[in-house]
N, CA, C and O atoms as CSV, one atom per row, in Angstrom:
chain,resi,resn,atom,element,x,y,z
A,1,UNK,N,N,101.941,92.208,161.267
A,1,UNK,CA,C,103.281,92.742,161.072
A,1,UNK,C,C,103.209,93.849,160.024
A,1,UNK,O,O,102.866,93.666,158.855
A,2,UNK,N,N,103.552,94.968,160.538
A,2,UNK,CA,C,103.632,96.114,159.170
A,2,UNK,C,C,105.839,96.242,159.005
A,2,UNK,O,O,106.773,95.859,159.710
A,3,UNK,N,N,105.693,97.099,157.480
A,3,UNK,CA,C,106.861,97.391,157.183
A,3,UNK,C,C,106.785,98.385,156.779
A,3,UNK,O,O,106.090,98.870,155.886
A,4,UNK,N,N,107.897,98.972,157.765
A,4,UNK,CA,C,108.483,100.648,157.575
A,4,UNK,C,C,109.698,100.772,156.702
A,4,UNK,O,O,110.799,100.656,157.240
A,5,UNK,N,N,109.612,101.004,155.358
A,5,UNK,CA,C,110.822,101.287,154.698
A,5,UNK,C,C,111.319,102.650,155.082
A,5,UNK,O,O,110.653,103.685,155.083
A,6,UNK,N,N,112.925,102.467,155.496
A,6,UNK,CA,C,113.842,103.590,155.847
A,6,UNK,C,C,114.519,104.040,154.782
A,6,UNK,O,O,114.635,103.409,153.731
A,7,UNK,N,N,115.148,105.514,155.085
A,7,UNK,CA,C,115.797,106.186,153.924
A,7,UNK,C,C,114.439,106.319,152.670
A,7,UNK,O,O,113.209,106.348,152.646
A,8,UNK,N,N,115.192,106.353,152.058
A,8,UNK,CA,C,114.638,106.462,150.446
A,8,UNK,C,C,113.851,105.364,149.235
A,8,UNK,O,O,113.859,105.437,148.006
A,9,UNK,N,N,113.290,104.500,150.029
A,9,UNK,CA,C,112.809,103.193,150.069
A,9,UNK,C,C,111.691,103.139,150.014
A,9,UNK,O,O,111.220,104.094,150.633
A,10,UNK,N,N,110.543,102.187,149.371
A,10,UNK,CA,C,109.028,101.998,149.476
A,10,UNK,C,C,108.849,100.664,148.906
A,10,UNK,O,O,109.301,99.998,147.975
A,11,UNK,N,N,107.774,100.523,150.105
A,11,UNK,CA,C,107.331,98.833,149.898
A,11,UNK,C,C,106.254,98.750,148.696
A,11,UNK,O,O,105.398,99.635,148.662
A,12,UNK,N,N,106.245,97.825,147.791
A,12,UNK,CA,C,105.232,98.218,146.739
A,12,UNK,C,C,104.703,96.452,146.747
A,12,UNK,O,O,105.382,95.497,147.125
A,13,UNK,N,N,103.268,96.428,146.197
A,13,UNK,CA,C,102.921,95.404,145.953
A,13,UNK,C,C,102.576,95.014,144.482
A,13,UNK,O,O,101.568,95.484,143.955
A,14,UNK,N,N,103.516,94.039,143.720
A,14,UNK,CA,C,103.771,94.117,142.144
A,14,UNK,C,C,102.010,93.516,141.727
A,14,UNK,O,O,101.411,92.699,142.426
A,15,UNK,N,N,101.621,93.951,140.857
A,15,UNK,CA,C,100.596,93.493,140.192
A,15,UNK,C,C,100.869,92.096,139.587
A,15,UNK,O,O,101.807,91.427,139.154
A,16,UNK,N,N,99.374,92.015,139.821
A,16,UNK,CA,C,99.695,90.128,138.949
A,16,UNK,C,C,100.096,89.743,137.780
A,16,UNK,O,O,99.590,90.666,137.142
A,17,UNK,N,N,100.762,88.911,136.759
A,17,UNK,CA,C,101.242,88.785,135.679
A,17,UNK,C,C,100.108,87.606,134.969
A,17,UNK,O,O,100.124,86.385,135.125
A,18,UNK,N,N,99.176,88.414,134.177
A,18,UNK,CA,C,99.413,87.092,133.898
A,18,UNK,C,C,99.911,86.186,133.221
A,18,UNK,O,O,100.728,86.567,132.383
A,19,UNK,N,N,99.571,84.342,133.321
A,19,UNK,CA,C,100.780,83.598,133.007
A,19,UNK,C,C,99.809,82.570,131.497
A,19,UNK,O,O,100.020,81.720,130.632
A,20,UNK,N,N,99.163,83.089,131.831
A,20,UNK,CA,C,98.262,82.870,130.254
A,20,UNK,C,C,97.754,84.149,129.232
A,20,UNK,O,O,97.155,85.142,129.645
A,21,UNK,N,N,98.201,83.853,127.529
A,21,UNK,CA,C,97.647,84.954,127.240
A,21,UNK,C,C,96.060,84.393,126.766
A,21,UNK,O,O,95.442,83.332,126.859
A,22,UNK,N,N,95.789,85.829,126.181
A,22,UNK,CA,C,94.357,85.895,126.292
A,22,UNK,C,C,93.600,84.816,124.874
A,22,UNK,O,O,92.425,84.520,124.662
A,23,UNK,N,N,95.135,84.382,123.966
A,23,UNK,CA,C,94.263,83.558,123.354
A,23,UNK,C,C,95.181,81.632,123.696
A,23,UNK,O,O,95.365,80.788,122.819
A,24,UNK,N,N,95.539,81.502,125.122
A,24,UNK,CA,C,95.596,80.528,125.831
A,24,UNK,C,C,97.042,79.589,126.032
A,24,UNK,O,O,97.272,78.464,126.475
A,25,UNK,N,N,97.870,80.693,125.455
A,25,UNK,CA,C,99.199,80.562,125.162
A,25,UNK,C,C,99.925,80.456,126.863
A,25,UNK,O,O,99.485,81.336,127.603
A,26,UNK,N,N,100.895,79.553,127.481
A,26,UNK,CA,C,101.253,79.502,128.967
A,26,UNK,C,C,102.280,80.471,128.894
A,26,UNK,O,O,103.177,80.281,128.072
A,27,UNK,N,N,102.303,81.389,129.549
A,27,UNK,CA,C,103.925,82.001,129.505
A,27,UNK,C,C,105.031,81.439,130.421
A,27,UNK,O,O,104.674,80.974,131.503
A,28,UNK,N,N,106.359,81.434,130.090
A,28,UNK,CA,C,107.445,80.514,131.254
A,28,UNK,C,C,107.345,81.739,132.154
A,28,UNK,O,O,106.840,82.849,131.984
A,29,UNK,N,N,108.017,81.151,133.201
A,29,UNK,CA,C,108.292,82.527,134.237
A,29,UNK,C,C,108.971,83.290,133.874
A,29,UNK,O,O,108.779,84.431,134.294
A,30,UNK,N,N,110.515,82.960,132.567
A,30,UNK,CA,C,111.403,83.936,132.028
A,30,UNK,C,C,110.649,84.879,131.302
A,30,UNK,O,O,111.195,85.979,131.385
A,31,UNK,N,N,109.361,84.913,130.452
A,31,UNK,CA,C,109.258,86.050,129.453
A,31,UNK,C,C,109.004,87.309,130.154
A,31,UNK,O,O,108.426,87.184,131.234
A,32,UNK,N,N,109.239,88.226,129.865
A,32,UNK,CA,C,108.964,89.601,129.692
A,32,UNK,C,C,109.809,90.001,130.384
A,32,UNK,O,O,109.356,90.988,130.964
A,33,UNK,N,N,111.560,89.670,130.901
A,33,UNK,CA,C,112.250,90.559,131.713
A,33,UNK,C,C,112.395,91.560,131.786
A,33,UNK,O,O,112.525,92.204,132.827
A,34,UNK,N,N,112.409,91.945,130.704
A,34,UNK,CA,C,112.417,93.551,130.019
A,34,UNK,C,C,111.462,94.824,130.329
A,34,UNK,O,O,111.683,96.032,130.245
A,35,UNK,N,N,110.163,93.992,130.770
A,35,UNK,CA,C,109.511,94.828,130.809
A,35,UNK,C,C,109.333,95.618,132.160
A,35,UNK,O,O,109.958,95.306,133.174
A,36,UNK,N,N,108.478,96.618,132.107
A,36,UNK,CA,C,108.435,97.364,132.681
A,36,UNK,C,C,107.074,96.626,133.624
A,36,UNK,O,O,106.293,95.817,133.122
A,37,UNK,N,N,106.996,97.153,135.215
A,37,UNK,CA,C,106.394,95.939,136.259
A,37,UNK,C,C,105.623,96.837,136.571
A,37,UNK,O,O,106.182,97.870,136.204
A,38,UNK,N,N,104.434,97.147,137.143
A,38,UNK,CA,C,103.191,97.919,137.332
A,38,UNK,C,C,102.907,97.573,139.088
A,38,UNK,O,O,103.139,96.388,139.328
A,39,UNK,N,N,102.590,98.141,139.961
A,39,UNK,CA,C,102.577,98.076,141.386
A,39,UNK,C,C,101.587,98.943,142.310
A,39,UNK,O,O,100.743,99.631,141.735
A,40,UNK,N,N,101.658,98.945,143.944
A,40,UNK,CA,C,101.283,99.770,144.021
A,40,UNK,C,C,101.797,100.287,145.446
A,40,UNK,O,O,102.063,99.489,146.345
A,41,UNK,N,N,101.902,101.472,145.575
A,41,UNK,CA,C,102.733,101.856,147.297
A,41,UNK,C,C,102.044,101.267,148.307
A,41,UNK,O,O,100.852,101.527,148.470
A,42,UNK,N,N,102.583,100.569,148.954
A,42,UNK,CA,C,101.820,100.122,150.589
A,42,UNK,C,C,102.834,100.796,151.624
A,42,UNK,O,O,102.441,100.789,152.791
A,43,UNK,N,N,104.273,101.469,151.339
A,43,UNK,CA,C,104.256,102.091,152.319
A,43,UNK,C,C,105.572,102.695,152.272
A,43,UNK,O,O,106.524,101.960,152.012
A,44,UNK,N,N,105.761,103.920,152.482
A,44,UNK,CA,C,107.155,104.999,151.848
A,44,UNK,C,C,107.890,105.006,153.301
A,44,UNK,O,O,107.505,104.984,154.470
A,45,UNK,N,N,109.183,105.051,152.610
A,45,UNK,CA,C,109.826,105.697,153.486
A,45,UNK,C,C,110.295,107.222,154.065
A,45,UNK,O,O,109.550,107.982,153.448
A,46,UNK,N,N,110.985,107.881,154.767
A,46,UNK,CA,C,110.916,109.086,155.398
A,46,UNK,C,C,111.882,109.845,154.196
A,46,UNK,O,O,112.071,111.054,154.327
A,47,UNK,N,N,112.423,109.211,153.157
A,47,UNK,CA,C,112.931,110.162,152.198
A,47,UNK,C,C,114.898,110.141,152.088
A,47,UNK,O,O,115.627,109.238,152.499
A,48,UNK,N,N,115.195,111.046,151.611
A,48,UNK,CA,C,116.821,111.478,151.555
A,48,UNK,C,C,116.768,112.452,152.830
A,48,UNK,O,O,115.800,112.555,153.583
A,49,UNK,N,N,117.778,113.031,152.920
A,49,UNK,CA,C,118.411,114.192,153.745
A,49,UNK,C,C,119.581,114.609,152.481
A,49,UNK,O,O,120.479,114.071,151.834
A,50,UNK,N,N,118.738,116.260,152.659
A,50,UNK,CA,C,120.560,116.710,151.651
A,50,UNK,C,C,121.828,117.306,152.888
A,50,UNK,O,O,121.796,117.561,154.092
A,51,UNK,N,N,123.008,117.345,151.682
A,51,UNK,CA,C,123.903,117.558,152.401
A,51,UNK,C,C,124.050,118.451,153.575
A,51,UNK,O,O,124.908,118.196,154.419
A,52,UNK,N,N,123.154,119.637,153.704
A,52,UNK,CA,C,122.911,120.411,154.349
A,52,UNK,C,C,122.127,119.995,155.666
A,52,UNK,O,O,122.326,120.538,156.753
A,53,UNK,N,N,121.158,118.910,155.436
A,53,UNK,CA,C,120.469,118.183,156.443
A,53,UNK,C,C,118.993,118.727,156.277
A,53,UNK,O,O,118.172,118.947,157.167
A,54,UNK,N,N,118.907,118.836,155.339
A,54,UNK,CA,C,116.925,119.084,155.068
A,54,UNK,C,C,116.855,118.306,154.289
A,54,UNK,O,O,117.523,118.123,153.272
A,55,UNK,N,N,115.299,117.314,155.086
A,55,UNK,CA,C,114.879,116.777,154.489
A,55,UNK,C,C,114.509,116.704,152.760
A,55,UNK,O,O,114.458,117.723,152.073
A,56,UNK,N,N,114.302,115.513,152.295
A,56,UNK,CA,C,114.108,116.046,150.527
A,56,UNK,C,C,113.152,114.862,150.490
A,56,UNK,O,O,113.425,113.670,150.631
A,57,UNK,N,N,111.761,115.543,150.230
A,57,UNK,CA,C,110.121,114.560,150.462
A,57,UNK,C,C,109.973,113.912,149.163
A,57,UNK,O,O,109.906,114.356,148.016
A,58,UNK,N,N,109.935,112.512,149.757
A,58,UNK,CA,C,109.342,111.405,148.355
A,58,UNK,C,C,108.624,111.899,147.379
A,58,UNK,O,O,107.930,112.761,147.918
A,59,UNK,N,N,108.323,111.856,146.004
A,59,UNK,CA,C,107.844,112.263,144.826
A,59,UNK,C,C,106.347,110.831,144.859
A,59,UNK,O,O,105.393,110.796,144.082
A,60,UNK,N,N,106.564,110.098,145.708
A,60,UNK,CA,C,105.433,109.356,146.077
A,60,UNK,C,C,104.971,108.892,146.816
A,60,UNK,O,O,105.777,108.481,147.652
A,61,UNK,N,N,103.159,108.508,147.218
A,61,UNK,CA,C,102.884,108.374,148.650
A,61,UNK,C,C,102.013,106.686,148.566
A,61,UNK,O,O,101.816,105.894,147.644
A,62,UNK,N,N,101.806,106.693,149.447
A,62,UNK,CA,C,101.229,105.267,149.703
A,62,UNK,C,C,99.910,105.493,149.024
A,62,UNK,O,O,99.305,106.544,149.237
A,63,UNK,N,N,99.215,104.178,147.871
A,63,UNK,CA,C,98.521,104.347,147.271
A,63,UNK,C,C,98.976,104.739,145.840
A,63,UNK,O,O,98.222,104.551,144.885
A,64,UNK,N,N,99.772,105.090,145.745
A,64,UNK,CA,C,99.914,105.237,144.039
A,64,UNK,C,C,100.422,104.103,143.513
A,64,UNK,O,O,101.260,103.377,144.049
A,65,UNK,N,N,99.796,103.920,142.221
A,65,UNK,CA,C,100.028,103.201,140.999
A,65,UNK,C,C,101.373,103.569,140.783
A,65,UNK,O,O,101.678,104.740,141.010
A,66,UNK,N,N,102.208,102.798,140.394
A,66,UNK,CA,C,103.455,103.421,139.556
A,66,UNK,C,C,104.169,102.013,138.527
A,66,UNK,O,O,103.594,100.940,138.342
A,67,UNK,N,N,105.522,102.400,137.978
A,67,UNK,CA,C,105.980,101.527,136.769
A,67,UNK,C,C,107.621,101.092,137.705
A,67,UNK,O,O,108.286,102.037,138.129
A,68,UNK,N,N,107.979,100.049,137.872
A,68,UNK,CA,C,108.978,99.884,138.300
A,68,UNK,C,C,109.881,99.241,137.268
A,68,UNK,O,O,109.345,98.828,136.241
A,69,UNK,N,N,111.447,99.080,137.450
A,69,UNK,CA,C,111.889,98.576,136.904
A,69,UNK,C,C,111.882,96.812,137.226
A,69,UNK,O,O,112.329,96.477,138.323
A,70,UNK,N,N,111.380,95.706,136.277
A,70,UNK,CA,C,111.429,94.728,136.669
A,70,UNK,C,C,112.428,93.788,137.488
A,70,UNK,O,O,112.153,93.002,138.395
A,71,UNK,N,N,113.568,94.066,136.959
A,71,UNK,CA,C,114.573,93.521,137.809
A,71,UNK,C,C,114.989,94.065,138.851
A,71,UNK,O,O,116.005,93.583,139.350
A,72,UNK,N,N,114.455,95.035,139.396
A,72,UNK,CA,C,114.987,95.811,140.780
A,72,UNK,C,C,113.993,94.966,141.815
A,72,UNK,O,O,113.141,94.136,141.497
A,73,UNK,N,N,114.467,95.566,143.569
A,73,UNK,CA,C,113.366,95.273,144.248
A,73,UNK,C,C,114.178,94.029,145.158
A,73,UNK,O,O,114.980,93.214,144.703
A,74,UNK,N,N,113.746,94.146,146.453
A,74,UNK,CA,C,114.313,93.492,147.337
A,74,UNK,C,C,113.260,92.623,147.353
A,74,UNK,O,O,112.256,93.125,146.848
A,75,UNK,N,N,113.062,91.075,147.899
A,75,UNK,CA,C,111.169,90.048,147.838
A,75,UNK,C,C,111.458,90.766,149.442
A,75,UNK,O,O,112.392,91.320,150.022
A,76,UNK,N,N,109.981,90.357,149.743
A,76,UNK,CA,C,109.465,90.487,150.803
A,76,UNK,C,C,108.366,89.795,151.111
A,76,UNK,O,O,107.455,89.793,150.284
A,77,UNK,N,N,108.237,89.187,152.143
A,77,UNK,CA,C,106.920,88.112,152.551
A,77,UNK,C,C,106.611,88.732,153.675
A,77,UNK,O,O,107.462,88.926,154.543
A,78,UNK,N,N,104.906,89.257,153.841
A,78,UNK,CA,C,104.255,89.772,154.614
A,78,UNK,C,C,103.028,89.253,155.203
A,78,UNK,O,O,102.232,89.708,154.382
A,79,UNK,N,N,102.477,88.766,155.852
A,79,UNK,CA,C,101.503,88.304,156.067
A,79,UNK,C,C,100.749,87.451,155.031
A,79,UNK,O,O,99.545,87.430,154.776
A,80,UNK,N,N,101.621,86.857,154.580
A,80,UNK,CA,C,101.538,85.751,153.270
A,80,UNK,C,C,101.480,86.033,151.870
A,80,UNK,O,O,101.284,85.254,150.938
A,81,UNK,N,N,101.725,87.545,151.863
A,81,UNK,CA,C,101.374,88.132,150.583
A,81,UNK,C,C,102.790,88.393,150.441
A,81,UNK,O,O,103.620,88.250,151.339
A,82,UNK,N,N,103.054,88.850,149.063
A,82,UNK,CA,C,104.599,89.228,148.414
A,82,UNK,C,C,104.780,90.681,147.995
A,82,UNK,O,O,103.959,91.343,147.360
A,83,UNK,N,N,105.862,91.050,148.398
A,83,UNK,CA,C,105.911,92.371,148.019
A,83,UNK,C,C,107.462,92.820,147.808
A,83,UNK,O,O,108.323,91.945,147.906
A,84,UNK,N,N,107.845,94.183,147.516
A,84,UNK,CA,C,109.165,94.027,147.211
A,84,UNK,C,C,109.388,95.714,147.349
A,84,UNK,O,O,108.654,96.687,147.173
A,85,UNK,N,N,111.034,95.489,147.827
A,85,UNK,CA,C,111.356,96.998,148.516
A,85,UNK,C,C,112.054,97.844,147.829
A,85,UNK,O,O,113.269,97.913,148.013
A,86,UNK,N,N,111.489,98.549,147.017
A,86,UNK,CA,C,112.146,99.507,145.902
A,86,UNK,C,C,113.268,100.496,146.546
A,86,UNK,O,O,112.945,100.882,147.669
A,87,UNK,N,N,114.607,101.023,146.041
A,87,UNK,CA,C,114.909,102.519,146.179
A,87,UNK,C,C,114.135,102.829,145.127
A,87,UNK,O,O,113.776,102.088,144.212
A,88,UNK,N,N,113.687,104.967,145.465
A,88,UNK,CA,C,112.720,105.840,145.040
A,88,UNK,C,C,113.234,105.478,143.426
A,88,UNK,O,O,112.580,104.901,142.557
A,89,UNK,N,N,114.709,106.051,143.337
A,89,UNK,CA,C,115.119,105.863,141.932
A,89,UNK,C,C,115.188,104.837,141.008
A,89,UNK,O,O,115.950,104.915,140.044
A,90,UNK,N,N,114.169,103.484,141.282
A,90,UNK,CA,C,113.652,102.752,140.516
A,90,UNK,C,C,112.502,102.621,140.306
A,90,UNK,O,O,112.094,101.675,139.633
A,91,UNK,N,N,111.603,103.633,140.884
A,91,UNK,CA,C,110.349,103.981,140.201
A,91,UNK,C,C,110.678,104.771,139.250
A,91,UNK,O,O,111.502,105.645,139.515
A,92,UNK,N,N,110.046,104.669,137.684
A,92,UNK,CA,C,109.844,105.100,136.479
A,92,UNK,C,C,108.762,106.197,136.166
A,92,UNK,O,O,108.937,107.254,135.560
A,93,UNK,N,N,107.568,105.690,136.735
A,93,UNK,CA,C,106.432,106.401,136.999
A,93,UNK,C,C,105.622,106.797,137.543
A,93,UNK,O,O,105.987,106.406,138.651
A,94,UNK,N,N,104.584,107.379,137.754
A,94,UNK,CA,C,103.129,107.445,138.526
A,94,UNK,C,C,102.304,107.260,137.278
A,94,UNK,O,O,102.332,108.000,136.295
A,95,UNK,N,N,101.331,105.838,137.491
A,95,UNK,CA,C,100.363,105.973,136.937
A,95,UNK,C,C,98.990,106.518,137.294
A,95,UNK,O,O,98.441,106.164,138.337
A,96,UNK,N,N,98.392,107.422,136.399
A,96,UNK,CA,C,97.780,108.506,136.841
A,96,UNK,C,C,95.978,107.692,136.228
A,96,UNK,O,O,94.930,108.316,136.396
């Protein structure tokens, strides 16, 4: 099964958290809401249209690293893996 995000949309796959720190501390699932979520494109959608009706091309392509906002993001279950369906304007970044 693949997923085609429409409009202005991209499927991203969130990086792992981890849930131990490094000197063995458990984290709850609540900490870090705040923060900023690290990902990666598995698959864009075809973009906006401006008012005029020309296209206006994603600022990102499948394969990039980027910074999302944590609380955004639709879940998504894909072939058993998890993923989640951003609008463009909750990507923050490209990590380069």
């Amino acid at each position: 099964m693949n997923i085609k995000p429409l409009g202005n949309r991209v499927l991203i796959q969130l990086a792992k958290e981890d849930e131990v720190t490094k000197s063995g501390i458990v984290l709850p699932s609540n900490v870090d809401k705040e923060k900023k979520t690290e990902g990666k494109i598995i698959a864009v959608g075809p973009g906006k249209v401006s008012d005029t009706g020309t296209p206006i091309a994603m600022e990102v392509s499948v394969g990039d690293n980027v910074l999302v906002k944590s609380w955004g993001g639709d879940d998504v279950t894909m072939n058993g893996e998890e993923y989640k369906i951003f609008d463009a304007e909750d990507i923050l970044a490209i990590i380069e």
